[in-house]
N, C-alpha and C positions, 0 to 999 in steps of 0.2 A: 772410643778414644775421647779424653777429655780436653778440653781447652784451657788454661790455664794461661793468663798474662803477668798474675800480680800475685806474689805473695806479702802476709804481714804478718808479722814477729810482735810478741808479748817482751820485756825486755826484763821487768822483776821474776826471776824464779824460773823462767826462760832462757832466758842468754844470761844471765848471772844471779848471784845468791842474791838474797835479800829477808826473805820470810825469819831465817837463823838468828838475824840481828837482833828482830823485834820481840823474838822469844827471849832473849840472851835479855833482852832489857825488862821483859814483863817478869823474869825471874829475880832479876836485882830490887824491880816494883814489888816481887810478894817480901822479898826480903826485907824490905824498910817498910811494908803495912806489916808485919808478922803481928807485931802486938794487940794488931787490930780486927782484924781477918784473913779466916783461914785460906789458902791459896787458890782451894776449888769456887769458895764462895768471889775472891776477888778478880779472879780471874770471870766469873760470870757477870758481875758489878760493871767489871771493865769491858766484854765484849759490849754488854746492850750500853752502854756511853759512847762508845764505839758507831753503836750502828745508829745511835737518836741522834748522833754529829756529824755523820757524812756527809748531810745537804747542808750544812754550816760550813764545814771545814774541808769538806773531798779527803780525797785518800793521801797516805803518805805519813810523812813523820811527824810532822807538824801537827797536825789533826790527835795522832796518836800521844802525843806527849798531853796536848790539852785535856784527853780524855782522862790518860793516868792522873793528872792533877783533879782534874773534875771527880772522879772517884775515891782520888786520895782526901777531899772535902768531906764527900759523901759518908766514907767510913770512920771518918775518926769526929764525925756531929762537926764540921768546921773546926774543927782541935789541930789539924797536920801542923806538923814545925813548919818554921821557914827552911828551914833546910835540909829538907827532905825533899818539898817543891824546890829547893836546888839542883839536887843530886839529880831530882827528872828531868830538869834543864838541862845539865850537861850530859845525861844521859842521851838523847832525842840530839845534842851538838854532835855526841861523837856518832853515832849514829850517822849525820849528815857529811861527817867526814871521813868514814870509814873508806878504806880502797875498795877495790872492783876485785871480787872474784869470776870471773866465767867460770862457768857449769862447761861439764864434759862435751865436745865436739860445738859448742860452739860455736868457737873463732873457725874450725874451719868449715862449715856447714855453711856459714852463711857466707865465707869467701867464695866456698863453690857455686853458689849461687848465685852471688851479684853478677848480673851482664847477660844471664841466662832469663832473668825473671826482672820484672820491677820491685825493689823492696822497700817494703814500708817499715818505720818500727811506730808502733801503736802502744801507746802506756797510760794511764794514771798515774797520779800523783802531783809530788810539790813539781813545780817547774823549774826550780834552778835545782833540784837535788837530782831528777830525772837527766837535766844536761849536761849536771856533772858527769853524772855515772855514765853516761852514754862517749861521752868526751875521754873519759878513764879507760874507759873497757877497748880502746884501736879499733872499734865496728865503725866507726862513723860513718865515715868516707865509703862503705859498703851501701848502705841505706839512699834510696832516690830522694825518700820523703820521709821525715820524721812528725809523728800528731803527739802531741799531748794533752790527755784530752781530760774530762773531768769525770766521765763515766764510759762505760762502753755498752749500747744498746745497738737493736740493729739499725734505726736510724743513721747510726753514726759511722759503723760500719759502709751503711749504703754510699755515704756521703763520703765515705772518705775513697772509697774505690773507685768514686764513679771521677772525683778529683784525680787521683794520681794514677785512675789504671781506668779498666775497658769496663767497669761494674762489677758489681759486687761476682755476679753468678761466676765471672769469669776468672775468683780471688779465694785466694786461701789466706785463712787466719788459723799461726798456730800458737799453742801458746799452754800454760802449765793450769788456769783456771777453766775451768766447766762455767760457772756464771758468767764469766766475762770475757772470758774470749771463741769460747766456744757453740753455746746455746747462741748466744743472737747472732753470730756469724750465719750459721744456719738457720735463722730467721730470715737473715735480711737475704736466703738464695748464696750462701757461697760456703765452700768446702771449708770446716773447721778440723782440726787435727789436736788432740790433746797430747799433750807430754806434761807426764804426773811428775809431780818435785814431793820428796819426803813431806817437806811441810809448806802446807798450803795455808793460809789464817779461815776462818769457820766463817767466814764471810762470802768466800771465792766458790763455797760445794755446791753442787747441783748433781741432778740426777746425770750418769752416763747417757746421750740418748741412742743407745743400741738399738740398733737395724737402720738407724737413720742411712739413707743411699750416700751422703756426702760427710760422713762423718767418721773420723778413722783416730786412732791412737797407736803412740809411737811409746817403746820405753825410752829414747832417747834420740838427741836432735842426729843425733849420725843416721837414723834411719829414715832420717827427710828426702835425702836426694833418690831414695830404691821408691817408694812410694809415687812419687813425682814420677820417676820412668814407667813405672810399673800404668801412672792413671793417663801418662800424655802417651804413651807407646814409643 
């Protein structure tokens, strides 16, 4: 029988969409570089700007919009219009101000489980785009503790369980990304649980770690609570 005090929730692509937006926008981005480069190439342009500006900028929208512009420099030899680095501007706006969808069970996964467990919700990103959505989405008030953090290692992990709950060993982190919510969960000694989302960004993959003893995958947040009975008895 397992012990379990604390669980924590991924909240991008997790508990609600997000990955959709930023495709929906990189498509609009191949459509105004068309003239310039082909989609496959820009889209490779734009991942690795991406990934050389993460310890600049961290994750989120913010980060991602400087990056399309930083690319959009890159390919057009410093030629881009002004107003094309417009169109990315309010693209990367709406983006910030887009409503909250939640993802299937959800809203009620994580109702059944507030008052049974400690919940934490653990995220990345901007900080006022992460409160919104969290503020949008009616979870709030389910959550003990909210982190937003700037990265997710097991450090962090360790620290944040060992703050709102009994330790890490005693904590589950579940969540749609393999890199970041799942691998250093299991570093730092605590149950990870993956729920895959359609689209993930090429940032978030890592290997499955299959056979791992604390390591489990869900097709969906509805099969949280059978899991849970199934490891505490």
């Amino acid at each position: 029988m397992t012990t379990l005090t604390t669980l924590g929730f991924d909240a991008d692509d997790t508990l609600w969409h997000n990955e959709r937006f930023f495709q929906m926008t990189q498509a609009r981005f191949a459509t105004l570089l068309a003239d310039h480069a082909a989609p496959d190439h820009l889209a490779e342009r734009l991942l690795a700007a991406e990934r050389r500006n993460i310890g600049r900028y961290g994750f989120g929208v913010k980060g991602f919009v400087l990056s399309m512009i930083e690319t959009a420099i890159e390919v057009t030899d410093q030629r881009v219009p002004a107003a094309v680095i417009a169109e990315l501007i309010a693209a990367g706006q709406e983006m910030l101000a887009h409503p909250i969808e939640l993802l299937p069970h959800a809203a009620e996964t994580v109702t059944a489980l507030a008052g049974r467990y400690r919940l934490v919700l653990i995220t990345k990103g901007d900080l006022l785009d992460q409160e919104r959505k969290l503020a949008q989405s009616g979870l709030g008030d389910m959550f003990d503790a909210v982190e937003i953090v700037s990265d997710k290692q097991p450090q962090t992990y360790a620290t944040i369980f060992a703050r709102h709950g009994t330790g890490a060993a005693q904590a589950m982190m579940v969540g749609n990304s393999l890199r970041s919510d799942v691998v250093p969960m299991l570093a730092a000694g605590g149950w990870g649980v993956h729920v895959p989302h359609g689209l993930t960004w090429a940032l978030e993959h890592d290997e499955e770690p299959v056979g791992h003893a604390r390591f489990a995958s869900l097709p969906d947040l509805g099969d949280l609570p059978h899991l849970l009975a199934r490891l505490t008895g």
